[in-house]
N, C-alpha and C positions, 0 to 999 in steps of 0.2 A: 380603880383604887391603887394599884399596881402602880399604874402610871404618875399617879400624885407624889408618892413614896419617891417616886425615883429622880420628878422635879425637884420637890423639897428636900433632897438629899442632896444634888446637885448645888442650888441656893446656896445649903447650910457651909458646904465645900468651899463656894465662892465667897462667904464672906469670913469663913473660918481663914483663907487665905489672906483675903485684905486686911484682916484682923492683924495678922500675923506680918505682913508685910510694915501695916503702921505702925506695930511697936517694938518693929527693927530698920529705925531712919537711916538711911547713907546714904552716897551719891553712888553718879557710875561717870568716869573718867575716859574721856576718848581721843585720842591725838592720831589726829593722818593729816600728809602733808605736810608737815609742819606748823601744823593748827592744833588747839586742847580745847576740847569744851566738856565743862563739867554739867550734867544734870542731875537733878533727882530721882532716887532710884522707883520710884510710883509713875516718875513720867515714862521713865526707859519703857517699865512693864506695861505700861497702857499702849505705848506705841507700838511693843512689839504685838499684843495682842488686835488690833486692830488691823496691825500689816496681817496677822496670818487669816484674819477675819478677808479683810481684801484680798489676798491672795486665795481660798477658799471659791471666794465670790465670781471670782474670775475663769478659775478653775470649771464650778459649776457652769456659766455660764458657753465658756468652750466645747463642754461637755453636750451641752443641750442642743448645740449650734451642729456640732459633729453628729450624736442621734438623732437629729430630726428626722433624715432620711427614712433609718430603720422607721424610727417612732410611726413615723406619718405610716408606714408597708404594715403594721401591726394595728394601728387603728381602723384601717378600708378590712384588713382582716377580720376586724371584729364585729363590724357593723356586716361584713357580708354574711359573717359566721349567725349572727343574730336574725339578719334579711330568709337565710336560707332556713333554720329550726323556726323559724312563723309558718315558713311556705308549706317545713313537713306537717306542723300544725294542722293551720289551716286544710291542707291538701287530704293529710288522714281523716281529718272532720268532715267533707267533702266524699271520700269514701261511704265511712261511714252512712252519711247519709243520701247516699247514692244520686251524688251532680257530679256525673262524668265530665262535664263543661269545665269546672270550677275544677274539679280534681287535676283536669289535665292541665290546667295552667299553674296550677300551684307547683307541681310536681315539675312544670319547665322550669320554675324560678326557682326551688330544689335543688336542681340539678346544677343550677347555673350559676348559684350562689357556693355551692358545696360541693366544688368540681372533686375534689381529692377524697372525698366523703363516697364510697361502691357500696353502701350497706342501705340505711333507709333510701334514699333519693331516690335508688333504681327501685326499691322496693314499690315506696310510691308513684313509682311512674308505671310500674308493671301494674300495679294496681288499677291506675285510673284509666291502663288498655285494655286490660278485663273488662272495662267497666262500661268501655265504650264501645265494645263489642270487637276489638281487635287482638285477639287470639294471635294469631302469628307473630305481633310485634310485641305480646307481652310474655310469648316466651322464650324469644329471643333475649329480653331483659332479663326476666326469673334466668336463663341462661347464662348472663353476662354476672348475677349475684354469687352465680357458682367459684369468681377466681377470685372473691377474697373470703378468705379462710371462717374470717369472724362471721362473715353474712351469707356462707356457703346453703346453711339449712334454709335461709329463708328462699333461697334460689330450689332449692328441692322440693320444699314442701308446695310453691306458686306451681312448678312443674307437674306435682305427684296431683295437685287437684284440676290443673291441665288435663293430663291422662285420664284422669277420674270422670272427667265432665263428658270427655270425648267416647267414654267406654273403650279405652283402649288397653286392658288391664295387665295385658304381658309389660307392657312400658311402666305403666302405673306399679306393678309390682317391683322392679328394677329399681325406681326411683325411693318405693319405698325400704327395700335392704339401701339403699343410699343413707337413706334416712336414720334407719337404726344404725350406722356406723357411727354415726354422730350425736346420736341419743337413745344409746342401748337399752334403759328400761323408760324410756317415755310410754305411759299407759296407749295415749290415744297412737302411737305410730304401730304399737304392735297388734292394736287393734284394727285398725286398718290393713295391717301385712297379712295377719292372720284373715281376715275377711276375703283378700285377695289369693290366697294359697287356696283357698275354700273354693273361690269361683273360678280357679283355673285347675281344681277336682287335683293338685299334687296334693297328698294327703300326708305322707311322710315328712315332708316341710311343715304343711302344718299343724304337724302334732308335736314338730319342734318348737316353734312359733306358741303353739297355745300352753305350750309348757311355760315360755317366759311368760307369755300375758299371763297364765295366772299367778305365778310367784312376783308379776309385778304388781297387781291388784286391777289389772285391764279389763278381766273375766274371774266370775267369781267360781268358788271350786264346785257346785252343785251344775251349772255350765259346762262349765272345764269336761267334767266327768262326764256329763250327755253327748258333746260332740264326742269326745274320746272312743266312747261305745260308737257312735252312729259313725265314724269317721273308720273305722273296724270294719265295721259290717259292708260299707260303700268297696271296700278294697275286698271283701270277702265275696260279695258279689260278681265283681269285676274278675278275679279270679276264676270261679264258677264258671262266668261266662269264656275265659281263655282256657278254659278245661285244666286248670290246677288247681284238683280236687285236695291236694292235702294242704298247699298254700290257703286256703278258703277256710280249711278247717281250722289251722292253726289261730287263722284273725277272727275266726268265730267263737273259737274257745277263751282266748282272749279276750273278748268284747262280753263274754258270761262271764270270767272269774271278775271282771269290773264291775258290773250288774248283771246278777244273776237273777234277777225282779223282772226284766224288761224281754217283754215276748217276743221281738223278733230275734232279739240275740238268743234267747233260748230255742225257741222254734226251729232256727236255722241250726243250732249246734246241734240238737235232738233227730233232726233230719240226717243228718250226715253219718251221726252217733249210727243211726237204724241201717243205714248205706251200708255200713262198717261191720253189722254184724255186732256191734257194741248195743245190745238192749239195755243191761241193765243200766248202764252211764245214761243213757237215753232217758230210761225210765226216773232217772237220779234229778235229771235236767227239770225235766216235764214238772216234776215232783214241787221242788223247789220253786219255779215262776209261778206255779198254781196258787201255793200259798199263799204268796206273796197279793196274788191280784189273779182270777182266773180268768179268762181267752178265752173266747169260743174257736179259735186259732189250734190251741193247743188239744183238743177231742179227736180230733184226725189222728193227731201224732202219738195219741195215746193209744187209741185204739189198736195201729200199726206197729208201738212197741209192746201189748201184749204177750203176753207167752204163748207159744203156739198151741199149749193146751187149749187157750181159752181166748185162740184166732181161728180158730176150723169152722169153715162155711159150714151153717147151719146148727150150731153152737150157738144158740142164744142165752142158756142160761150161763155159760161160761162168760160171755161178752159181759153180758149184763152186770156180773160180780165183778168183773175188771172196773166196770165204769162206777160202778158202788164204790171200789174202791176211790176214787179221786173226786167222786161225793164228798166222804169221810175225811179227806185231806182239808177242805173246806167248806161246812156242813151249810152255812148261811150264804151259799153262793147259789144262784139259781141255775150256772152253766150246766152243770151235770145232772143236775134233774130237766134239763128240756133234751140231754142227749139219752140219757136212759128213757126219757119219754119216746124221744127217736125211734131208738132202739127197740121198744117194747112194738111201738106201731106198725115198724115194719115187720114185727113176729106174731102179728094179731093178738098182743096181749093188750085189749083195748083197756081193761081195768087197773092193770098196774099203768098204762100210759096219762090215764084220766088224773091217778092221785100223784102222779110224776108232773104234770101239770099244774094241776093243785096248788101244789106246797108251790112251783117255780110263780106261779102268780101270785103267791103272800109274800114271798120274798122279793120276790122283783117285776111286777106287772110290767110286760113288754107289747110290740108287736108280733113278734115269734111265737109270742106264748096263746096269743090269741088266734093266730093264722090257725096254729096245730090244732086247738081246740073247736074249730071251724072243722076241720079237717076230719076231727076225731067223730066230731057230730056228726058228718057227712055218714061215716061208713057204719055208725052207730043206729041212727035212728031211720036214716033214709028221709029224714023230714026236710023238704027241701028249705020251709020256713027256720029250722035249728039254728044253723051255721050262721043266718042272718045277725043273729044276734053278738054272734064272737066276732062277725066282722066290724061291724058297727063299734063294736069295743077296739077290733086293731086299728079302726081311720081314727079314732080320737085318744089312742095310746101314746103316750112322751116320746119322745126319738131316742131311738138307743142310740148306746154309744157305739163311734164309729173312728174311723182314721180322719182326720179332719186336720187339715193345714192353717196354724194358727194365725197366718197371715193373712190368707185370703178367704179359709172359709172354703175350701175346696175337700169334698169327702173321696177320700180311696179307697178302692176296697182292700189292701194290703200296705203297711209300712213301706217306707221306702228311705234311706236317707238325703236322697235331694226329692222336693217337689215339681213337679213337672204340670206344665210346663214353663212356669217360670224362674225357677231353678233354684230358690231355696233351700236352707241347708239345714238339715235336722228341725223341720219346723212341724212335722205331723206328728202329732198327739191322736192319744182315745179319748174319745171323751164325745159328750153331747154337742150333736151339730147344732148351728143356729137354722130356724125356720126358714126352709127354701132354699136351703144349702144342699137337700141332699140328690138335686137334679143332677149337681156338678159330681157324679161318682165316673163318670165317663172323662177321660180329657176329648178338648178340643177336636184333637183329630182321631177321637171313636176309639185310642189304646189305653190300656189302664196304666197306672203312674206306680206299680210296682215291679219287684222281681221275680219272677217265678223260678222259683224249685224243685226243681223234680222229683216226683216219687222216686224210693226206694227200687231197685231195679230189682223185677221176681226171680 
């Protein structure tokens, strides 16, 4: 439209001129030499315009004759530049659909086409060495992607999944702090960094790390918060075991003001608490994860932080009122009614153990619950037929809950923050095993896959 406007404006010029030229006649006078010739002044302007038309035409033509050179260098440019983005085409499509053959020939004509081009070409050439099982030579490329600036990550990332593949993860981790230099909140890099801090047990790193994955949105905060505790406890242990009893304490105490719900963080603090001569804090711990969700974990440590009124051997009814006590803290839990049932049995109070049983089977039908009642029949009626029947009730009771690795399915008998032994990180939960799981309570090689802590020294 534009363009018609600007014709027809032109036109209108050109004959507004002629216009204006014919209805102002004269001539144009010209003497050289000694010669005069007059013509008309329409002819003058016609010939001048024509000369500057020719001269124009000539110009151009000079013009085209002198660029051909460049021209002709600019056009094999363009057709190579077009030859070579087919070949990355074609060559990533090749990828993709995994023909190493075809990848690595596209990726030579790539290369070969788009010599000045360090970013896809080698890209794709690293790719279709991957692909054809030549490792050495394609991260020698991923390597060669590191010295231009623009295509530096994709040379990092071809290397970081190198490392990755190989299990080599001190280098893998290297590569990926490479990585976050150059893309400080990429969700999936720090997810990977943070993965690799994990498996190389620095725990301090990353709880640096898991801080940015989750204000980047890598790992969500109900996550976040589980490692944090379990990632505590791992360093609190490790301590324990290098005999830095109050370093232990500290990341225990810490990993309860984070979750003060979760039994091993409280078990262990409550433990230490009792070391310490600190009952009532103990008592305070115990208190709290009880409500929350009660452990048969935590009845030990109750019993132990006691007041010595009502811990003196041979004190049953003192005992017994402590353990009433944390009945009462959570009335519809069945744990404290099978330890006061405990308790009662090994004081021959067979009658209060029977209605402590009782209530622990309306509330929560177990196999524990049925063993004791076995048990209790045993020493009750002497009938050797009794017991038959409570055991018969514990082979076809639910599987209680247990420490169970949600990955594999592996039952422990105590938390642990990694699983062993495949080395897992924060993946055991309480909870209901699957059917035929619970053989695996032993590892492999016959040791159990938690930490032991030591009783309170007398």
């Amino acid at each position: 439209m534009i363009r018609a406007f600007v014709f027809m404006l032109k036109v209108a010029l050109l004959i507004a001129a002629t216009i204006w030229v014919a209805d102002r006649p004269g001539t144009v006078s010209i003497e050289w030499m000694g010669k005069s010739e007059t013509y008309h002044l329409g002819v003058v302007l016609l010939v001048l315009i024509y000369t500057m038309l020719l001269a124009n035409l000539i110009f151009l033509l000079l013009k085209s004759i002198g660029d051909f050179p460049a021209d002709f260098r600019d056009y094999r440019k363009r057709v190579r530049r077009d030859k070579g983005y087919r070949a990355l085409t074609l060559g990533l499509t090749a990828v993709a659909a995994g023909d190493a053959r075809e990848a690595g020939q596209q990726a030579q004509k790539a290369v070969k086409f788009l010599p000045d081009d360090t970013g896809l070409p080698l890209l794709l050439k690293a790719q279709s060495e991957r692909l054809d099982g030549r490792e050495d030579d394609a991260r020698l490329t991923f390597a060669a992607l590191l010295e231009d600036k623009d295509a530096a990550f994709l040379g990092v990332r071809g290397l970081l999944q190198a490392a990755l593949d190989m299990e080599n993860y001190s280098k893998a981790l290297e590569l990926g702090h490479e990585a976050l230099k150059l893309h400080p909140k990429q969700p999936w890099i720090l997810k990977v960094v943070y993965d690799l801090e994990i498996k190389t047990r620095d725990w301090e790193r990353a709880r640096e790390i898991l801080k940015r994955a989750e204000k980047a949105g890598a790992i969500d905060s109900d996550k976040a918060c589980s490692d944090r505790v379990a990632m505590l406890l791992a360093e609190g242990d490790r301590n324990l075991q290098d005999d830095k009893r109050q370093n232990a304490f500290d990341k225990f105490k810490k990993a309860n003001g984070i979750d003060g719900a979760f039994v091993p963080a409280a078990a262990r603090l409550a433990r230490l608490y009792i070391q310490k001569g600190h009952r009532r804090k103990a008592v305070s711990t115990i208190e709290k994860a009880w409500k929350a969700g009660p452990h048969p974990e935590l009845v030990p440590l109750w019993i132990l932080a006691a007041p010595k009124s009502k811990n003196k051997h041979g004190d049953s009814k003192s005992r017994i009122k402590w353990l009433e006590h944390l009945r009462d803290l959570n009335p519809k839990s069945a744990e404290a009614r099978i330890a006061l049932a405990r308790e009662a049995m090994d004081d021959e109070l067979w009658g209060e153990a029977r209605a402590h049983l009782s209530t622990a089977e309306e509330l929560e039908p177990s196999k524990r619950v049925y063993l004791m009642m076995a048990e209790l029949e045993e020493h009750l009626s002497g009938d050797e037929e009794a017991p038959l029947v409570w055991l018969d009730k514990a082979d076809d009771a639910p599987p209680e809950r247990q420490w169970v690795c949600s990955e594999t399915g592996r039952v422990y008998p105590v938390w642990a923050p990694v699983a062993d032994p495949h080395g897992s990180f924060n993946t055991i939960e309480w909870t209901h095993p699957e059917e035929g799981s619970a053989a695996s309570l032993m590892l492999s090689d016959g040791t159990t896959g938690g930490v032991f802590l030591e009783s309170p020294k007398s």
